[in-house]
TIVO-2410 file (N, C-alpha, C; in nm, 3 decimals):
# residues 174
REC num residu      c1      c2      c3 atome chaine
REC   1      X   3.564   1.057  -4.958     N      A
REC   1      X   3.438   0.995  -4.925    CA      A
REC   1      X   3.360   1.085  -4.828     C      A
REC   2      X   3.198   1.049  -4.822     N      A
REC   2      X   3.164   1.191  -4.768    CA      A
REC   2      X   3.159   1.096  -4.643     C      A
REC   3      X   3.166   1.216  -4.513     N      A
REC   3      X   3.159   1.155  -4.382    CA      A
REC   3      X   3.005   1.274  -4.314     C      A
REC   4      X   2.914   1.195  -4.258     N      A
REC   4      X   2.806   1.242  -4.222    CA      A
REC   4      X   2.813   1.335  -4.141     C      A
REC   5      X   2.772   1.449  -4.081     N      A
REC   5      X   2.808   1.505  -3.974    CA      A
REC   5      X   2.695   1.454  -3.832     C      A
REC   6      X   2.784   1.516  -3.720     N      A
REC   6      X   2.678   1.424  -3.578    CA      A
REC   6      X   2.544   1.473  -3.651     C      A
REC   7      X   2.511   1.593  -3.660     N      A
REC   7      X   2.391   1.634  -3.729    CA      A
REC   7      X   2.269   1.517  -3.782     C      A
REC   8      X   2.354   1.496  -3.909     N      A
REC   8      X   2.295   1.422  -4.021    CA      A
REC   8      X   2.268   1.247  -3.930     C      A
REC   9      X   2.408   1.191  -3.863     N      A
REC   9      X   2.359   1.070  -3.808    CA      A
REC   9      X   2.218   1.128  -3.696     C      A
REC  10      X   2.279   1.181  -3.599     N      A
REC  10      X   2.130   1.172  -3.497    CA      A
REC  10      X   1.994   1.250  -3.594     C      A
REC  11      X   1.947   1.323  -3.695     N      A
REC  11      X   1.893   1.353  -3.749    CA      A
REC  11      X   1.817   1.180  -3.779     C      A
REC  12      X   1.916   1.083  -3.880     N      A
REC  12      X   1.839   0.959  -3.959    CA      A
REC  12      X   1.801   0.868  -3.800     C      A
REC  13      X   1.878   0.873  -3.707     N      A
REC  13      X   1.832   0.775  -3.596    CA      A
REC  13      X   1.700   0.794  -3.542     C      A
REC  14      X   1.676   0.969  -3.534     N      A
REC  14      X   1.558   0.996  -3.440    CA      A
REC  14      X   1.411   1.009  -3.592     C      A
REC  15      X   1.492   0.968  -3.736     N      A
REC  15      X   1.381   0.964  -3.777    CA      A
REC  15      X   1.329   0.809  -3.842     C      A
REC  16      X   1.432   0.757  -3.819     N      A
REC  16      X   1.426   0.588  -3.823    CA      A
REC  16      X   1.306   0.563  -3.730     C      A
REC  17      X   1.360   0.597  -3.602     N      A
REC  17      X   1.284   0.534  -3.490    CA      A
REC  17      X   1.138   0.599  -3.478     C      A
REC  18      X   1.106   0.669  -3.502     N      A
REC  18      X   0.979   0.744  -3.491    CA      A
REC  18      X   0.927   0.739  -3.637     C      A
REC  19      X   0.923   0.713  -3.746     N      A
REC  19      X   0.903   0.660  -3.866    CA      A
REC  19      X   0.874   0.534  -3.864     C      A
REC  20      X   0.915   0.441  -3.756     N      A
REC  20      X   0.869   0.295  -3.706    CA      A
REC  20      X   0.779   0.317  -3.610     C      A
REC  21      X   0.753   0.360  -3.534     N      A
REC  21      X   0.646   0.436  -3.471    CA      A
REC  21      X   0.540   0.441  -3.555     C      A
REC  22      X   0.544   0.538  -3.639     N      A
REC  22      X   0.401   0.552  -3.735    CA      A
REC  22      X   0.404   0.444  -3.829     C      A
REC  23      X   0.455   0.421  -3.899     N      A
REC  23      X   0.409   0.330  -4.033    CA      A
REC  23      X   0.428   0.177  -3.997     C      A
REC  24      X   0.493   0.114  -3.870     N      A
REC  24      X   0.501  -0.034  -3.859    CA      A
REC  24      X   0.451  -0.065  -3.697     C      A
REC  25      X   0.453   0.013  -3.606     N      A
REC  25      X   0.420  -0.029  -3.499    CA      A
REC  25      X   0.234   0.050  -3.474     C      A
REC  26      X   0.232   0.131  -3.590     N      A
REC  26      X   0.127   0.244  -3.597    CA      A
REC  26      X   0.065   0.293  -3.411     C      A
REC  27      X   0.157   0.318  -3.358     N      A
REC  27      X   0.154   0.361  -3.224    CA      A
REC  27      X   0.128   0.506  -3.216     C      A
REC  28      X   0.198   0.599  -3.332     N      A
REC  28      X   0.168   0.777  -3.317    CA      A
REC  28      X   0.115   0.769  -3.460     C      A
REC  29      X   0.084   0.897  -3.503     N      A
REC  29      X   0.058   0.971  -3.658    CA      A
REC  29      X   0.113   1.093  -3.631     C      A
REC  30      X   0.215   1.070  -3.744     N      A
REC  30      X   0.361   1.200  -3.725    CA      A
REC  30      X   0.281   1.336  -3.834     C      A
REC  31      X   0.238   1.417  -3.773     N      A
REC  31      X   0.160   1.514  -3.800    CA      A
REC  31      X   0.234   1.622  -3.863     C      A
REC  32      X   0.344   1.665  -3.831     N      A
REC  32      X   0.491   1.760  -3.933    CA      A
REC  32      X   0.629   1.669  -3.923     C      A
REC  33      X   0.681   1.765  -4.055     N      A
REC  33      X   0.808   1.721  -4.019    CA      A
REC  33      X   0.904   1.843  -4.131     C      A
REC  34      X   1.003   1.920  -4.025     N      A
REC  34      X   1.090   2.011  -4.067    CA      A
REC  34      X   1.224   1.957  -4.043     C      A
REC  35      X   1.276   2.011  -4.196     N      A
REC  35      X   1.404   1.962  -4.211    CA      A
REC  35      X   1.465   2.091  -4.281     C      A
REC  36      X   1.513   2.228  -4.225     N      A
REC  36      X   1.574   2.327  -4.254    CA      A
REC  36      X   1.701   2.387  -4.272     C      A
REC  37      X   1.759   2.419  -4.375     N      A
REC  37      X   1.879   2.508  -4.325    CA      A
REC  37      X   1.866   2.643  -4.319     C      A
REC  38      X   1.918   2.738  -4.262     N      A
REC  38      X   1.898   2.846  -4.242    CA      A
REC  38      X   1.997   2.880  -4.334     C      A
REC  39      X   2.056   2.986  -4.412     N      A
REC  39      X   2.204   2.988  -4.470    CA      A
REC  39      X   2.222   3.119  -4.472     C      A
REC  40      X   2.143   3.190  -4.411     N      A
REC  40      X   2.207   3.317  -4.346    CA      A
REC  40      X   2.313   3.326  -4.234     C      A
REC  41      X   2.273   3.235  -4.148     N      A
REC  41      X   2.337   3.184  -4.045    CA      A
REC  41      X   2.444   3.065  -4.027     C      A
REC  42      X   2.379   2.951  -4.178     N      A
REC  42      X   2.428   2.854  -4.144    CA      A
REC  42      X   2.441   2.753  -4.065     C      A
REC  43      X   2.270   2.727  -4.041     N      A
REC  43      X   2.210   2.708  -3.916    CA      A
REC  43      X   2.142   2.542  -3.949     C      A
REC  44      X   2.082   2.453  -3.893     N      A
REC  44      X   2.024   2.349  -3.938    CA      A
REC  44      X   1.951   2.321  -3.840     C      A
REC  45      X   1.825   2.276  -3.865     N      A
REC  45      X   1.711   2.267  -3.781    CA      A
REC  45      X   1.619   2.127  -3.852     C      A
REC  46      X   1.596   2.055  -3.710     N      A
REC  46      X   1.517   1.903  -3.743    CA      A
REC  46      X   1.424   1.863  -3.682     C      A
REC  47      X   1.262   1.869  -3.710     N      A
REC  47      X   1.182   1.821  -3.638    CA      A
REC  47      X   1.114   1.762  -3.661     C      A
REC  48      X   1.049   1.628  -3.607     N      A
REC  48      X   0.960   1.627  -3.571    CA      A
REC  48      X   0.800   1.595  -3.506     C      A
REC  49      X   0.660   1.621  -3.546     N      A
REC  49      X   0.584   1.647  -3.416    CA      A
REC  49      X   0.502   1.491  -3.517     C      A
REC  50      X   0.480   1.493  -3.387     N      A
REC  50      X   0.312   1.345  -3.368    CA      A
REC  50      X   0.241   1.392  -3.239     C      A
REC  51      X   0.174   1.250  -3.273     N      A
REC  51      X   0.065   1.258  -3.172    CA      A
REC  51      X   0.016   1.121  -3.116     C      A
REC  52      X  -0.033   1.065  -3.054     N      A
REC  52      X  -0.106   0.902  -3.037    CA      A
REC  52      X  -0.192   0.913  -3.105     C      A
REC  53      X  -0.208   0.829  -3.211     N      A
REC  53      X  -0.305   0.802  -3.285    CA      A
REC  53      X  -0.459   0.837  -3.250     C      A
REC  54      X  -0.476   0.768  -3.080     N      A
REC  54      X  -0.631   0.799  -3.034    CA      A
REC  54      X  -0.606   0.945  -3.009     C      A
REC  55      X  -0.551   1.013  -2.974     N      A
REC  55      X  -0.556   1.162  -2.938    CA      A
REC  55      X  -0.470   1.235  -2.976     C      A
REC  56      X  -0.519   1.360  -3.085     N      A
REC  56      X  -0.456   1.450  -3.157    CA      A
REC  56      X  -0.451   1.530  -3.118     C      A
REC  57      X  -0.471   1.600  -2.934     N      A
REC  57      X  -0.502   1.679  -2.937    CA      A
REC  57      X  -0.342   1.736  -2.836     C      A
REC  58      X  -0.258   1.628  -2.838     N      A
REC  58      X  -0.151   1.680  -2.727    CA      A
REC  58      X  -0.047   1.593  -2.852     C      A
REC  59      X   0.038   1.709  -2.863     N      A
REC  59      X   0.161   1.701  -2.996    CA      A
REC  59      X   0.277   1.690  -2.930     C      A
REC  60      X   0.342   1.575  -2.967     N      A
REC  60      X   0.489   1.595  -2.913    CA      A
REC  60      X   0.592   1.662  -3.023     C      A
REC  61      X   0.679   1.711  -2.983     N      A
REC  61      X   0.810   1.782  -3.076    CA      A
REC  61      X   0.926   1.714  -3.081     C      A
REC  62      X   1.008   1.662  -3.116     N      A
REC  62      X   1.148   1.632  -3.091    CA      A
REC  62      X   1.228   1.711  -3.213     C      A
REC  63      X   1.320   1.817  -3.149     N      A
REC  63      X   1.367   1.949  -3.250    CA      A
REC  63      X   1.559   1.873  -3.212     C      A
REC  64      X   1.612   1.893  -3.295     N      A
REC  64      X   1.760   1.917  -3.319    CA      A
REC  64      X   1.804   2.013  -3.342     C      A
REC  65      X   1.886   2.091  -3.338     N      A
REC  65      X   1.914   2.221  -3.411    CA      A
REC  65      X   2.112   2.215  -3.389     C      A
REC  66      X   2.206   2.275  -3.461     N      A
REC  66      X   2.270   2.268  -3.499    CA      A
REC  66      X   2.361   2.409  -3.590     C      A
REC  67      X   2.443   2.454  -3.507     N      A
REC  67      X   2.491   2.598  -3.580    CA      A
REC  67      X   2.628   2.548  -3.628     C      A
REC  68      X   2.664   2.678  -3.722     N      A
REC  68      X   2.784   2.693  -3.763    CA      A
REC  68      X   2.926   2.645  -3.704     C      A
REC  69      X   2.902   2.659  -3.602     N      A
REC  69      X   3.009   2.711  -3.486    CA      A
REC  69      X   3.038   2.547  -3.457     C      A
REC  70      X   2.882   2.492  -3.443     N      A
REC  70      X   2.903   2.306  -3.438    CA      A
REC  70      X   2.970   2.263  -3.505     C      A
REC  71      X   2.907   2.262  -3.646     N      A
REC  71      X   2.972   2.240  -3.785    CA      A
REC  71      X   3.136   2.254  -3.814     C      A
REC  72      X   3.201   2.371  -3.767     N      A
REC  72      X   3.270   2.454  -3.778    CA      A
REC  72      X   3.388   2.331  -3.676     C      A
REC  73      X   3.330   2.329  -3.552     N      A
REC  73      X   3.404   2.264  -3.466    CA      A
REC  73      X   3.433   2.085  -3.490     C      A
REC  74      X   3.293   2.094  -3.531     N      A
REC  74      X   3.342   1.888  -3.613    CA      A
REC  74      X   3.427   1.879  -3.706     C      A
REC  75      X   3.449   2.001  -3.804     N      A
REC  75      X   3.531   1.974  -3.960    CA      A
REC  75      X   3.669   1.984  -3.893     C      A
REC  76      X   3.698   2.126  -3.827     N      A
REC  76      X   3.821   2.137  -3.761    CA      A
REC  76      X   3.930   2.008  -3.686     C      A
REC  77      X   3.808   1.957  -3.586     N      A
REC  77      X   3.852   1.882  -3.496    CA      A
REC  77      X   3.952   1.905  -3.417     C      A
REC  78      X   3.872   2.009  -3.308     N      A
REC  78      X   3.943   2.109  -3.214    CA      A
REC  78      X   3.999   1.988  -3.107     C      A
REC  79      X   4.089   2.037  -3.044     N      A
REC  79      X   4.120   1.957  -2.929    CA      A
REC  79      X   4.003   2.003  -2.817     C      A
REC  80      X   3.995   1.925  -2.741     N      A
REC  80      X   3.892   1.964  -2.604    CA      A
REC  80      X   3.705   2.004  -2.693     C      A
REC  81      X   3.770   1.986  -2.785     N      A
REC  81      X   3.584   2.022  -2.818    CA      A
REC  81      X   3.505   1.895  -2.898     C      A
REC  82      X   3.436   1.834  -2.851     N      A
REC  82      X   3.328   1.749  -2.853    CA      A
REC  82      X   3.198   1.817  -2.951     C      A
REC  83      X   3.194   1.786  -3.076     N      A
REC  83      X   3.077   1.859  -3.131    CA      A
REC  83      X   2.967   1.759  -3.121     C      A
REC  84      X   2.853   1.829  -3.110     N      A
REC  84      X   2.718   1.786  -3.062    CA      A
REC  84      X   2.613   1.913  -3.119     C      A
REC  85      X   2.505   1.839  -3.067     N      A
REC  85      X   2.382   1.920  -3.150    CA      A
REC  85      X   2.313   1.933  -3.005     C      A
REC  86      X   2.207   2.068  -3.012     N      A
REC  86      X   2.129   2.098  -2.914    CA      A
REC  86      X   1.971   2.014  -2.953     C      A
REC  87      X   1.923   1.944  -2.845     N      A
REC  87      X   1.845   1.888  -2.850    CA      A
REC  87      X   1.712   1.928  -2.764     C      A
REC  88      X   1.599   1.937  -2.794     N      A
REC  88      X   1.485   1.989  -2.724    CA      A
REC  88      X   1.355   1.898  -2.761     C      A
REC  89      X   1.290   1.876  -2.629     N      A
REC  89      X   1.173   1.807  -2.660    CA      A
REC  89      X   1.065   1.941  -2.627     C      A
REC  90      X   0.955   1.976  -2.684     N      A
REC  90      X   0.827   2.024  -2.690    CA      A
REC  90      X   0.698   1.940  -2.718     C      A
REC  91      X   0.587   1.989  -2.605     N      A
REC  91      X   0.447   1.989  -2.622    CA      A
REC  91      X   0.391   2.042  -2.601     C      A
REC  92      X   0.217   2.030  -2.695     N      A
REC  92      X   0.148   2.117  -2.686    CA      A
REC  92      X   0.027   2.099  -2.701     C      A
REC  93      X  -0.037   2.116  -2.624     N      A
REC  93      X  -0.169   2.056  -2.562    CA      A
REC  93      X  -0.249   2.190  -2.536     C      A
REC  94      X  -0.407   2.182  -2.548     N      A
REC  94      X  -0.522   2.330  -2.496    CA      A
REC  94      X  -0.531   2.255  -2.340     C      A
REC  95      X  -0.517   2.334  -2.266     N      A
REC  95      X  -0.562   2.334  -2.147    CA      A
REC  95      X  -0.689   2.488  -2.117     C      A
REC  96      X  -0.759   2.424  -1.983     N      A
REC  96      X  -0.882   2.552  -1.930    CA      A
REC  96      X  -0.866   2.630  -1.840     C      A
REC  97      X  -0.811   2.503  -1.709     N      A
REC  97      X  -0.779   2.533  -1.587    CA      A
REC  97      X  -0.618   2.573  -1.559     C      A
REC  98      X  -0.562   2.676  -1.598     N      A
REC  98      X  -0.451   2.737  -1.601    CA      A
REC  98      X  -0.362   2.711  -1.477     C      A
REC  99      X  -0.422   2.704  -1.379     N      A
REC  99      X  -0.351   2.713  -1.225    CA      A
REC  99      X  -0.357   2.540  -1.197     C      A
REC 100      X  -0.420   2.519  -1.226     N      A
REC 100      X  -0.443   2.359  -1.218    CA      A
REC 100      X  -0.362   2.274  -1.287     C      A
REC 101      X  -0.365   2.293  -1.445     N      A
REC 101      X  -0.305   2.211  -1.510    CA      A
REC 101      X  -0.187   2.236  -1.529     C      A
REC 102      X  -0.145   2.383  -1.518     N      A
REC 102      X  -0.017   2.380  -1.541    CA      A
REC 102      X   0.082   2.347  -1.449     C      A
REC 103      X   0.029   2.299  -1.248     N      A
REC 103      X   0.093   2.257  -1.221    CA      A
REC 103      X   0.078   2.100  -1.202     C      A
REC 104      X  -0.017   2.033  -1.265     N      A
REC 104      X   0.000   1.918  -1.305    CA      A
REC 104      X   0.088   1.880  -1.384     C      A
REC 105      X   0.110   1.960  -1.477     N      A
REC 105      X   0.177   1.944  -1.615    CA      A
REC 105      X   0.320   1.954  -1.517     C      A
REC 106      X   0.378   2.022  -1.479     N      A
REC 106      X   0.497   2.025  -1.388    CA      A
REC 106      X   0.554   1.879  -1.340     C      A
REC 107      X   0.422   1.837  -1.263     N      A
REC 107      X   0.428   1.734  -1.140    CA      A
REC 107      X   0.459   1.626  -1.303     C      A
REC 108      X   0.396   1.606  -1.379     N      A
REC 108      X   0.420   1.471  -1.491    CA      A
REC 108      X   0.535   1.471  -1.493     C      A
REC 109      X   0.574   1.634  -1.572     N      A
REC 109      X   0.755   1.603  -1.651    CA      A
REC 109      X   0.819   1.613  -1.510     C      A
REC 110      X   0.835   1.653  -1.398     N      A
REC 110      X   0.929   1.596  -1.279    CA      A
REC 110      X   0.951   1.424  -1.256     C      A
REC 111      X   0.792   1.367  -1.289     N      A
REC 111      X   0.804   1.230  -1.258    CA      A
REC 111      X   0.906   1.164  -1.340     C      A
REC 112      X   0.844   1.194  -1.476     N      A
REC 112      X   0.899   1.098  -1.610    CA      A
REC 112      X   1.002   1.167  -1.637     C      A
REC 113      X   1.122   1.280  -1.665     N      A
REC 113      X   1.191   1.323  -1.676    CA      A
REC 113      X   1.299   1.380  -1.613     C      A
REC 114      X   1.242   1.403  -1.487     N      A
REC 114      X   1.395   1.448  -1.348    CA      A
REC 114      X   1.458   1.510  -1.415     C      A
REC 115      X   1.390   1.600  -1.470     N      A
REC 115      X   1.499   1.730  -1.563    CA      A
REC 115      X   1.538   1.808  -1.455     C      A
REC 116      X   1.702   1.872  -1.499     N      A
REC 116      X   1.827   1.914  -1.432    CA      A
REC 116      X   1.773   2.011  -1.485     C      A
REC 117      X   1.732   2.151  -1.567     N      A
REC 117      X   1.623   2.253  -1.627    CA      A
REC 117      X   1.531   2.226  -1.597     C      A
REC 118      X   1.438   2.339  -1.545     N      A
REC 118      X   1.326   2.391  -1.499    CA      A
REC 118      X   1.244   2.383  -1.665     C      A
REC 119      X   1.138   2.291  -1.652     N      A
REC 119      X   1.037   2.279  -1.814    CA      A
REC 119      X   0.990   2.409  -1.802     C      A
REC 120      X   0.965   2.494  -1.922     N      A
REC 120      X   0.905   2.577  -1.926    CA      A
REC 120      X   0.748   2.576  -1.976     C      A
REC 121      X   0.677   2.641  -1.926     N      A
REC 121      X   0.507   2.660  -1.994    CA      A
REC 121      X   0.503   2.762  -2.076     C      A
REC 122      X   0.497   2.785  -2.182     N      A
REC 122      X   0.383   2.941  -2.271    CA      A
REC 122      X   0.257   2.911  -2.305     C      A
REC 123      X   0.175   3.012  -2.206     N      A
REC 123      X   0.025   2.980  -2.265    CA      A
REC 123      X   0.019   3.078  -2.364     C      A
REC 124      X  -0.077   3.094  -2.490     N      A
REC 124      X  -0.167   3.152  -2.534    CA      A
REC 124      X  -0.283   3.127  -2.567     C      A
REC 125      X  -0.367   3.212  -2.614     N      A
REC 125      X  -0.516   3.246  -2.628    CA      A
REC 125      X  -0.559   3.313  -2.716     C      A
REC 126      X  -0.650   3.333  -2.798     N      A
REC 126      X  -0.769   3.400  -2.835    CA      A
REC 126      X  -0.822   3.537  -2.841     C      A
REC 127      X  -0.747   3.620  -2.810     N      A
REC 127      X  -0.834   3.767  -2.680    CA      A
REC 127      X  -0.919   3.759  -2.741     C      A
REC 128      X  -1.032   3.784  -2.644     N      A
REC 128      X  -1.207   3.822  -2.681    CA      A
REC 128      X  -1.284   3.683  -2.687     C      A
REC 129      X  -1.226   3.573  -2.699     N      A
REC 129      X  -1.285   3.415  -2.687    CA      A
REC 129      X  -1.383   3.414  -2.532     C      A
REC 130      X  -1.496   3.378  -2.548     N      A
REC 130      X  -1.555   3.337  -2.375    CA      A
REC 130      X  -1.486   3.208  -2.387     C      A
REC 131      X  -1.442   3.204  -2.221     N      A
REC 131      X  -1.413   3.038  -2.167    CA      A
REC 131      X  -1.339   2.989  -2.276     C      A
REC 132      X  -1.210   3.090  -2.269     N      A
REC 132      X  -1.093   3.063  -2.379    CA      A
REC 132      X  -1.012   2.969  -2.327     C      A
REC 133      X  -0.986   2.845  -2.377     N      A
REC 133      X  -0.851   2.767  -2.409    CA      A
REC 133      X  -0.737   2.837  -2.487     C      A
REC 134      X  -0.683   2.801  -2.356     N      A
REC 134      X  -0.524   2.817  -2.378    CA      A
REC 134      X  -0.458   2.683  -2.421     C      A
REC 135      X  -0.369   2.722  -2.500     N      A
REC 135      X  -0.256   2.632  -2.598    CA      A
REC 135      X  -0.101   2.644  -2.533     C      A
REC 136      X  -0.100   2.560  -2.456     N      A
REC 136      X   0.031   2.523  -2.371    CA      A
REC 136      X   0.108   2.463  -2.440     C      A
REC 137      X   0.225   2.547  -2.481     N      A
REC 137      X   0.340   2.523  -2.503    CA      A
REC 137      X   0.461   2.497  -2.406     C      A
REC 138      X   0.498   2.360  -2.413     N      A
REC 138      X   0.562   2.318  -2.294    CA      A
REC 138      X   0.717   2.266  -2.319     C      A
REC 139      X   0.854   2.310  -2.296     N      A
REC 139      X   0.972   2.290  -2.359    CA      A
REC 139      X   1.046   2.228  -2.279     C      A
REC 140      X   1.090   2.119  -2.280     N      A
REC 140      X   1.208   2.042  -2.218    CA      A
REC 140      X   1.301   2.073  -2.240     C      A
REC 141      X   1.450   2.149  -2.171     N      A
REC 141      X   1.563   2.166  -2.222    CA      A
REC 141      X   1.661   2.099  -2.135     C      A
REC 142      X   1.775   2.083  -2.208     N      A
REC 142      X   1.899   1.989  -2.153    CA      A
REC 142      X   2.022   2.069  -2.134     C      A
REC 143      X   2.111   2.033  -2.026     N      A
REC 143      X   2.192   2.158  -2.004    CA      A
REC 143      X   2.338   2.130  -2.094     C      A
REC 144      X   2.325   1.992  -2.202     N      A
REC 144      X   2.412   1.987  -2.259    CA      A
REC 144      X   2.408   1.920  -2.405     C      A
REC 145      X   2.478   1.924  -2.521     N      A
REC 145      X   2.466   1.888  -2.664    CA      A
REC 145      X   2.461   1.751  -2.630     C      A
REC 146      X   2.422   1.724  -2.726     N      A
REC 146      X   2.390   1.534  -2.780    CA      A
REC 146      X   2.506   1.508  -2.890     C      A
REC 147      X   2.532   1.394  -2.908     N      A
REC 147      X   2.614   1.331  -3.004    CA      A
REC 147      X   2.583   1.186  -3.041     C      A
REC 148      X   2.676   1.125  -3.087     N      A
REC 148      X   2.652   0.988  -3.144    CA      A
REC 148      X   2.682   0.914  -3.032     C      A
REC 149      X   2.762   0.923  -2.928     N      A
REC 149      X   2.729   0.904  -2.813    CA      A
REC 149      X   2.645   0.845  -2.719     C      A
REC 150      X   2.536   0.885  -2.798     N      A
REC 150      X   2.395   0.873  -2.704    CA      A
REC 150      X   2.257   0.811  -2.817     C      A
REC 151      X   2.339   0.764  -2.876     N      A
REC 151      X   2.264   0.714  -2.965    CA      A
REC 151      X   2.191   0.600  -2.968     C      A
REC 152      X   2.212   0.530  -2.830     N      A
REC 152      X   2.161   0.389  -2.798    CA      A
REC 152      X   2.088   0.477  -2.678     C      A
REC 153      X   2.073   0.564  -2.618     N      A
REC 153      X   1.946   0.686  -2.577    CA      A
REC 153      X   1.834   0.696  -2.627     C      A
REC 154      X   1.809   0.687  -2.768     N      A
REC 154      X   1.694   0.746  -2.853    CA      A
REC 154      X   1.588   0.695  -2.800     C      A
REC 155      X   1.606   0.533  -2.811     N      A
REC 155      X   1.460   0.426  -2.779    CA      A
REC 155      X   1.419   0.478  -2.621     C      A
REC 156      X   1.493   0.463  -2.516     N      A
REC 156      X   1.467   0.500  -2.396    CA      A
REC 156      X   1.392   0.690  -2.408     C      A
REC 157      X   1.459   0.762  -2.473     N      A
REC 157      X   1.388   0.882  -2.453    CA      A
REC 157      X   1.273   0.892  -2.535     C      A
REC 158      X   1.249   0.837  -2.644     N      A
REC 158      X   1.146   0.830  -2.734    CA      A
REC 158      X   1.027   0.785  -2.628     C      A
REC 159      X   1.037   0.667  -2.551     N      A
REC 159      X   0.937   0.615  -2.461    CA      A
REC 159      X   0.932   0.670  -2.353     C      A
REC 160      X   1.030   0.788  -2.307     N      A
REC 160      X   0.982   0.947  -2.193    CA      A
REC 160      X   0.864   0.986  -2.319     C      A
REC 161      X   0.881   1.049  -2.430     N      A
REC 161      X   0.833   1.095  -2.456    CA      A
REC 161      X   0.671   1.047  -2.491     C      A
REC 162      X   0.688   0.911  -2.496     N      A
REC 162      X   0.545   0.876  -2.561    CA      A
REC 162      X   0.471   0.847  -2.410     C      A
REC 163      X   0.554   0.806  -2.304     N      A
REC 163      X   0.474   0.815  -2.148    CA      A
REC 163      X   0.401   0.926  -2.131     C      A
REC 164      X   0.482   1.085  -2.173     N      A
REC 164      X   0.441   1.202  -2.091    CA      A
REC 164      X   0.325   1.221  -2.224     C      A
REC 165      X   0.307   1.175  -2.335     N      A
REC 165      X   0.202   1.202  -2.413    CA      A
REC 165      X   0.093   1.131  -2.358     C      A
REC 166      X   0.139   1.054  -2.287     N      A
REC 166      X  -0.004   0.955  -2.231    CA      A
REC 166      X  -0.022   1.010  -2.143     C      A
REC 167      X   0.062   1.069  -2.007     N      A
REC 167      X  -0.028   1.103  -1.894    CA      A
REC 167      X  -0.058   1.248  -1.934     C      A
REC 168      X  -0.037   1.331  -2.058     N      A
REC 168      X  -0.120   1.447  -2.064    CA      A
REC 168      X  -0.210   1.438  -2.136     C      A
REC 169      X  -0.225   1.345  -2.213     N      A
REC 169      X  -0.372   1.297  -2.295    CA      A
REC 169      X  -0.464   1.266  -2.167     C      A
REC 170      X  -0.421   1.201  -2.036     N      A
REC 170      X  -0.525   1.194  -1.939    CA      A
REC 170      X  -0.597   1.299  -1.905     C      A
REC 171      X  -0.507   1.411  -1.917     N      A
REC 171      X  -0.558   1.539  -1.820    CA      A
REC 171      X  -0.659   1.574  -1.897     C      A
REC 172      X  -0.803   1.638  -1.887     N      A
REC 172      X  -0.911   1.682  -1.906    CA      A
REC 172      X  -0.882   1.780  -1.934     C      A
REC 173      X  -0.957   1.900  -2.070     N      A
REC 173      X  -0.945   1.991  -2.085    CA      A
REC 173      X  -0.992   2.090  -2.002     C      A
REC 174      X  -1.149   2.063  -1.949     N      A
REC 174      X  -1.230   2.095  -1.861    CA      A
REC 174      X  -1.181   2.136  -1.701     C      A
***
């Protein structure tokens, strides 16, 4: 009989719940959605992005990703090893005021998130644009894999995530 891997369960949970999101609670509009294997590597990759319905202009990410070595370690069923998937939240929003917003953007995910990792920012731009917006790419990382475990987690982090879409939809581009 086939048995799912952690993969495949937290993969259908985080797309259950955010699939109720858009089509029954119509709270976001899920704007992509990647579902990859890599098989050079043997790699598996799951995302994905929305937005709040009133404002398209700040995208949330919720990525899974998942290697060999995971895979490798769930079929085995090593002693001492716990297989899990790496989990990452991303957003991405145009900001103007670079020095400004990006340490606003800081001060939000400290509030709503008390991440144990430092969020990272990547701006880019345009070259040659006057009074260029930058496209802030903003990455939440966790210093440890997810599992089934944490699967009564989803609803609680899903609503980090739809908070910090609201207080950066506040911030002004200007």
């Amino acid at each position: 009989m086939f048995d799912p891997t952690v993969f495949e369960n937290l993969k259908v949970a985080f797309e259950n719940h955010v699939y109720d999101l858009d089509n029954i609670d119509k709270q976001i509009m899920i704007t992509n959605r990647i579902d990859r294997m890599e098989l050079s590597i043997m790699s598996r990759l799951f995302a994905l992005q929305f937005s709040r319905v009133d404002d398209e202009d700040v995208v949330a990410e919720i990525r899974l990703e998942s290697s060999v070595k995971d895979l490798a370690n769930e079929i085995l069923e090593l002693p001492d090893v716990v297989p899990g998937c790496v989990l990452q939240i991303f957003f991405y929003m145009p900001i103007a005021n670079v020095s400004t917003q990006c340490r606003q953007i800081e001060d939000i995910l400290q509030n709503i998130w008390k991440p144990e990792l430092k969020p990272l920012q990547s701006l880019s731009y345009v070259y040659g644009e006057e009074n260029a917006i930058h496209t802030n790419t903003i990455e939440l990382r966790f210093n440890r894999k997810i599992n089934e475990d944490q699967m009564d987690d989803i609803p609680e982090l899903i609503g980090h995530v739809l908070q910090t879409l609201d207080e950066l939809q506040h911030m002004s581009i200007a």
